[in-house]
N, C-alpha and C positions, 0 to 999 in steps of 0.2 A: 436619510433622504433617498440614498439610491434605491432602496428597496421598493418607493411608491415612484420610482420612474419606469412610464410606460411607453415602448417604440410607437412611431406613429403608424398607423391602420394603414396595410397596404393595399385594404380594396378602395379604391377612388370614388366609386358609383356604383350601389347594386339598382339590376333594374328588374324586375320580374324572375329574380333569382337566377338574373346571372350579375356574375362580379367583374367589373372593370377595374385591374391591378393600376395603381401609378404608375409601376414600371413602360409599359405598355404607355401610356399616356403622356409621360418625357419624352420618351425613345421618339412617339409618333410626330411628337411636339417638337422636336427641336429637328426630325426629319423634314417637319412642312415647312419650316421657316429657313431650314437650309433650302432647301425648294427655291422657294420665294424670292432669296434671293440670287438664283442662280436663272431663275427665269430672266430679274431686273435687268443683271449683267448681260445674259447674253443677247438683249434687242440691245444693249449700246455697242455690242459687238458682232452688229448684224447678221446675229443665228436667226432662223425662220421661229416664231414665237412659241410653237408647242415641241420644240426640239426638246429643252429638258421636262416635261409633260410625256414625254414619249419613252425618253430615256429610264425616267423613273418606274414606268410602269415595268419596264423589265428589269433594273437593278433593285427595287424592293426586294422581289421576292427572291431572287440572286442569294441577292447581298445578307437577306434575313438563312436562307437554309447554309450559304459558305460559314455564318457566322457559328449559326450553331455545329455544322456538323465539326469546323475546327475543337471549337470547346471541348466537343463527345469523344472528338479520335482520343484526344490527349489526358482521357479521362475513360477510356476506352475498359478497363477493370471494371471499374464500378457500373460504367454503364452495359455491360453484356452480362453483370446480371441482375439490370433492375432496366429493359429495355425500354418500360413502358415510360420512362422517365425522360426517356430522351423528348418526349414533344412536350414534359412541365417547365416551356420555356417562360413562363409568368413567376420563376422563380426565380428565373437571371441564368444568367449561361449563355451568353452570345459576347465572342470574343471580339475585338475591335480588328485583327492582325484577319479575320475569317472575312469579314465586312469587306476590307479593302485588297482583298486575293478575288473576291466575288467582285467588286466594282472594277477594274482594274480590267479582267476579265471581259465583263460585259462590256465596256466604252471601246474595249477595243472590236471586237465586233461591230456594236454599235456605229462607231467611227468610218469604218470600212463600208457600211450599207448606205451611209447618207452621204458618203464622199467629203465626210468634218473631216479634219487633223484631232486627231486622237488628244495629241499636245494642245488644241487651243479649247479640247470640252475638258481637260482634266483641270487646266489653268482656272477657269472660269470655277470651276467645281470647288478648290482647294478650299478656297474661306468658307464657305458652307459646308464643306465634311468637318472641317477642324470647329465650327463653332455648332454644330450637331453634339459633337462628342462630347464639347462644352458642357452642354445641358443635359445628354443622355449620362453623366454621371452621377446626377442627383437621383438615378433612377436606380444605380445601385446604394444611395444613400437611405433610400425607402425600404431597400432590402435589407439593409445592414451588412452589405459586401462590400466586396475589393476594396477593405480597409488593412492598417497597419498593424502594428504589435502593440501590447499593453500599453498605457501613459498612465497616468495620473490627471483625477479630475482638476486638478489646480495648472498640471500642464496646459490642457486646454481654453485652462482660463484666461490665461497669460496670453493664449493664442488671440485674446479677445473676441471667442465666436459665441454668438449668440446663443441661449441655454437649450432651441431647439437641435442645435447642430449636437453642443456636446449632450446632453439627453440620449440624442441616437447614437449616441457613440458607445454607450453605456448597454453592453452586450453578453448575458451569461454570467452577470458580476463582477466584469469588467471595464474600464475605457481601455477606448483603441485611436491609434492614430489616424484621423479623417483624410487616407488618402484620397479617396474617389474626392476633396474639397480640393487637392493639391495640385490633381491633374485638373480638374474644372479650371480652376485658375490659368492654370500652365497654358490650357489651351484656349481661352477667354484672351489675353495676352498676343498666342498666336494668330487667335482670330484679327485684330487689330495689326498685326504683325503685317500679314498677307493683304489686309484690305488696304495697309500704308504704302505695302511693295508693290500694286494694281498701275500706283500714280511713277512708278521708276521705268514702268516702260522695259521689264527684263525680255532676255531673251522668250521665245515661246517655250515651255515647258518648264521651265527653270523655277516658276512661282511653285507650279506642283511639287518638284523634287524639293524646293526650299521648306513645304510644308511638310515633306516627308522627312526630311532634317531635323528638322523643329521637333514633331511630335516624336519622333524617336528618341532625340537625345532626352527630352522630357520622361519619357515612357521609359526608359533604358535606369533613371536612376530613382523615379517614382517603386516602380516595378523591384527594386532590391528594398523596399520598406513592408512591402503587402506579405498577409500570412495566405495568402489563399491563391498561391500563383498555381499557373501549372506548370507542370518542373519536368523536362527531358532526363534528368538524373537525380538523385537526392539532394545534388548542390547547386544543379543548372536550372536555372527558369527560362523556361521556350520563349516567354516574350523578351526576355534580355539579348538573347542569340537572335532573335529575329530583329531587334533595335540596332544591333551591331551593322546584322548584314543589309538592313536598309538603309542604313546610314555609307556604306560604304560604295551599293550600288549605286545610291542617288550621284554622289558625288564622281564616281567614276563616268556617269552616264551623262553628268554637267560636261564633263574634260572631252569625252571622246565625243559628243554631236559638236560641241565646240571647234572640236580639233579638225571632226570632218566636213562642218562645212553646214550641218543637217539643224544647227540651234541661227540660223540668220535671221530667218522671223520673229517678230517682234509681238511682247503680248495684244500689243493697240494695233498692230496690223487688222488689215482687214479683209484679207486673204480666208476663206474657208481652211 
């Protein structure tokens, strides 16, 4: 049977011989709909209407070159000497840890020109980065990346997932663990999470850090299952040590605005 199992076709649409990857098509997909509703949110919290409209047009492209160039430093061998490889990002290679060093980055600038609180666009932001990621992992699912270590077909059965999932899991004459399905989940969850904790009224910024919590501690123990991480040493994975230390600055960064006085505003405030 496995031998007449075929990956599913990663070009989406050819149009006049050019090809429009899936990858590219999730990624874009779950970016507009993160959009969408970060636009809803923030008229019920009286941001002027083309604020995230504005915003986006400079964190795209940000956001898309931090990701890749993270991927390439740490990857930095193979890539200096196969340089022209660096722009085949229709293969995958755009880290998540690059994405939000680039957003991060931009809002705060951003924040600083339109006279917003940096805290009440990252706030707003949170549910729609975490449920983007959502969906942008089925885009490494098309590639057959950031998956896990060998299973067994019967494993995956048990998982109860539908024959297209394990199919694609079926890689080089192997099955593998369907991470990129684990994190999807994890953060699908989170999404719900964040959109629950909207209605508790947290301090301002607190939703952000809470989502940077969340996706880490997720990230931090998805991330020790994957074969294809990128690794600071033969046994350190970069995203494990970067889960740590977000996790540890968020919560440091909850205690001391707390402590100083600078977390008093409220998410439902209405204060810029």
């Amino acid at each position: 049977m496995e031998n007449n199992i075929q990956p599913i076709n990663r070009v989406a649409i050819e149009l006049g011989g050019i090809e429009i990857y899936w990858y590219g098509v999730i990624i874009i997909s779950g970016a507009i709909l993160g959009l969408w509703l970060a636009i809803r949110e923030s008229e019920r919290r009286d941001l002027p209407k083309d604020t995230f409209v504005d915003l986006v047009l400079f964190l795209a492209p940000v956001c898309f070159i931090f990701a890749r160039l993270y991927y390439v430093m740490f990857k930095w061998e193979y890539y200096a000497e196969h340089p022209l490889e660096i722009f085949a990002v229709r293969e995958g290679g755009l880290a998540m840890h690059g994405v939000l060093t680039g957003a991060v980055l931009t809002i705060i600038v951003f924040a600083k020109v339109r006279k917003i609180s940096f805290w009440k666009l990252v706030d707003i932001l949170a549910p729609s980065l975490i449920l983007a990621q959502a969906i942008g992992r089925w885009g490494n699912f098309i590639n057959q990346e950031a998956h896990g270590g060998p299973v067994t077909r019967e494993f995956l059965e048990n998982l109860y997932l539908p024959d297209f999932i394990i199919n694609q899991m079926y890689i080089n004459g192997m099955y593998y663990h369907p991470t990129f399905l684990y994190e999807s989940i994890w953060n699908f969850v989170g999404f719900i999470v964040l959109m629950s904790l909207r209605r508790v009224n947290l301090r301002r910024g607190e939703l952000f850090l809470t989502y940077i919590i969340y996706y880490s501690v997720g990230r931090f123990f998805i991330e020790g299952m994957r074969t294809d991480s990128l690794m600071l040493t033969d046994s350190l994975r970069i995203a494990q040590v970067v889960s740590i230390v977000l996790i540890l600055v968020s919560v440091l960064t909850i205690w001391y605005r707390r402590k100083k006085g600078y977390a008093n505003m409220r998410y439902l405030d209405k204060s810029m």
